[in-house]
C-alpha positions in Angstrom: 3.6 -0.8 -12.1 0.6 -0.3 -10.4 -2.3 0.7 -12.1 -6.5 1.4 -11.3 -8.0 -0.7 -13.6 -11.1 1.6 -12.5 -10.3 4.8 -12.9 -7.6 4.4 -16.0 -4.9 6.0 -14.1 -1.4 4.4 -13.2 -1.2 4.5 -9.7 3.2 4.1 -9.6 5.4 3.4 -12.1 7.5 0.9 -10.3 6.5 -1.7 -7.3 8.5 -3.4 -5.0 6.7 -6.7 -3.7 7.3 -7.5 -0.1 6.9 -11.4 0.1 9.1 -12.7 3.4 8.6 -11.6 7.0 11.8 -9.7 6.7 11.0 -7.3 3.7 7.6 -7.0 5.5 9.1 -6.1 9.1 11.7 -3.7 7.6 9.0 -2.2 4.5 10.0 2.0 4.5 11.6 1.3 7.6 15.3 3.7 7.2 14.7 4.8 3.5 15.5 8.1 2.4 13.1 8.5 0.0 9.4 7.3 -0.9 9.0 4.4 -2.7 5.9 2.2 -3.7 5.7 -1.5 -1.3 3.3 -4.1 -2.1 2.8 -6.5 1.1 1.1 -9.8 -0.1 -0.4 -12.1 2.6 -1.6 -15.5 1.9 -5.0 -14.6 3.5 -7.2 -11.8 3.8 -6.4 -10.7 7.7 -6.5 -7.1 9.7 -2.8 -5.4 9.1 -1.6 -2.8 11.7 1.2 -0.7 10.5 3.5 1.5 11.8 5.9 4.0 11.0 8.4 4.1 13.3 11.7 4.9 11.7 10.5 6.0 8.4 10.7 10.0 8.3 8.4 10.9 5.5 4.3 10.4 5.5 3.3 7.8 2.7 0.0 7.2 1.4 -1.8 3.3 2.4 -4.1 1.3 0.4 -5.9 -1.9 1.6 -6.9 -4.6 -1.1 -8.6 -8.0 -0.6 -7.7 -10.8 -2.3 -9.5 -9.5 -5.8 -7.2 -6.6 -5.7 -10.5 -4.4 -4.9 -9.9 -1.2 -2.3 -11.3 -2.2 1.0 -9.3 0.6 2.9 -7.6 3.7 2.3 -4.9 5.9 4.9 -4.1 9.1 3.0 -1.1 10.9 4.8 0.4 8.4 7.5 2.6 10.4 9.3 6.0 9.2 10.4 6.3 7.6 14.0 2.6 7.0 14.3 0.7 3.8 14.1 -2.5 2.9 12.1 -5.6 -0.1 12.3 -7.4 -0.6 9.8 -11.2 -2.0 10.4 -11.4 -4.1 6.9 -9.2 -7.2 6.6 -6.6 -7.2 3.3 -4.8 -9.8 1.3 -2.7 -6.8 -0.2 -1.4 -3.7 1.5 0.3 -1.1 -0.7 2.6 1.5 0.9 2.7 4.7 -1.7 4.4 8.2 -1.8 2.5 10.9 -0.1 -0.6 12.0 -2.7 -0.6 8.8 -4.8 -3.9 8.1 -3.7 -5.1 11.5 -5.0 -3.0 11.9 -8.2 -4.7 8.8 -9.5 -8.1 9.8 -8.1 -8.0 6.0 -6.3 -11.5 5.8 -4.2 -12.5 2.3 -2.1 -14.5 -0.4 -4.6 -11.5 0.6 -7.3 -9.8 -2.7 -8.2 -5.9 -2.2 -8.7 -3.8 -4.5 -11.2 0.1 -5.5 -11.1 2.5 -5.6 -13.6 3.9 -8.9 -12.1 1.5 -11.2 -10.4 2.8 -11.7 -6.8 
């Protein structure tokens, strides 16, 4: 689960965490459907993404290493590529209108429900 500790809202019910340089290559990558990614990096560090081969938009949420929103990319749409300016330890891949649903804003600090 991932939940704004600020806000009081649950963000997604369930979380994949993307640890190895495989699962973080491949992410939405050929998926039929939406899901929620966590990316965890040893260090805070600037994180282009793209979205080649993934056919739906997702929502994108940048955190540094206190889990605190640094970025936010609402509505990344397939086949497109996106650089953020702030540097993350955490980037979390969401369905389309996650970011809205749960009212999630940059400063809002996110929690886990398994400590990556």
């Amino acid at each position: 689960m991932i939940y704004n500790k600020s806000r009081g809202k649950t963000v997604s019910k369930k979380c994949i965490f993307c640890r190895s340089s495989f699962s973080k290559a491949l992410g939405l990558m050929f998926s039929i459907k939406p899901k929620s990614l966590v990316f965890v990096f040893e260090k805070e560090k600037i994180v282009p993404l793209h979205m080649f081969f993934v056919f739906f938009p997702i929502d994108v949420v940048y955190l540094d290493k206190k889990r605190k929103v640094v970025e936010i990319k609402e509505d990344f749409m397939p086949f497109t590529f996106y650089n953020p300016k702030k540097r993350a330890a955490y980037v979390v891949e969401l369905p389309k209108g996650s970011v809205k649903s749960s009212n999630t804003k940059i400063g809002d600090v996110l929690r886990f429900n398994t400590a990556p």
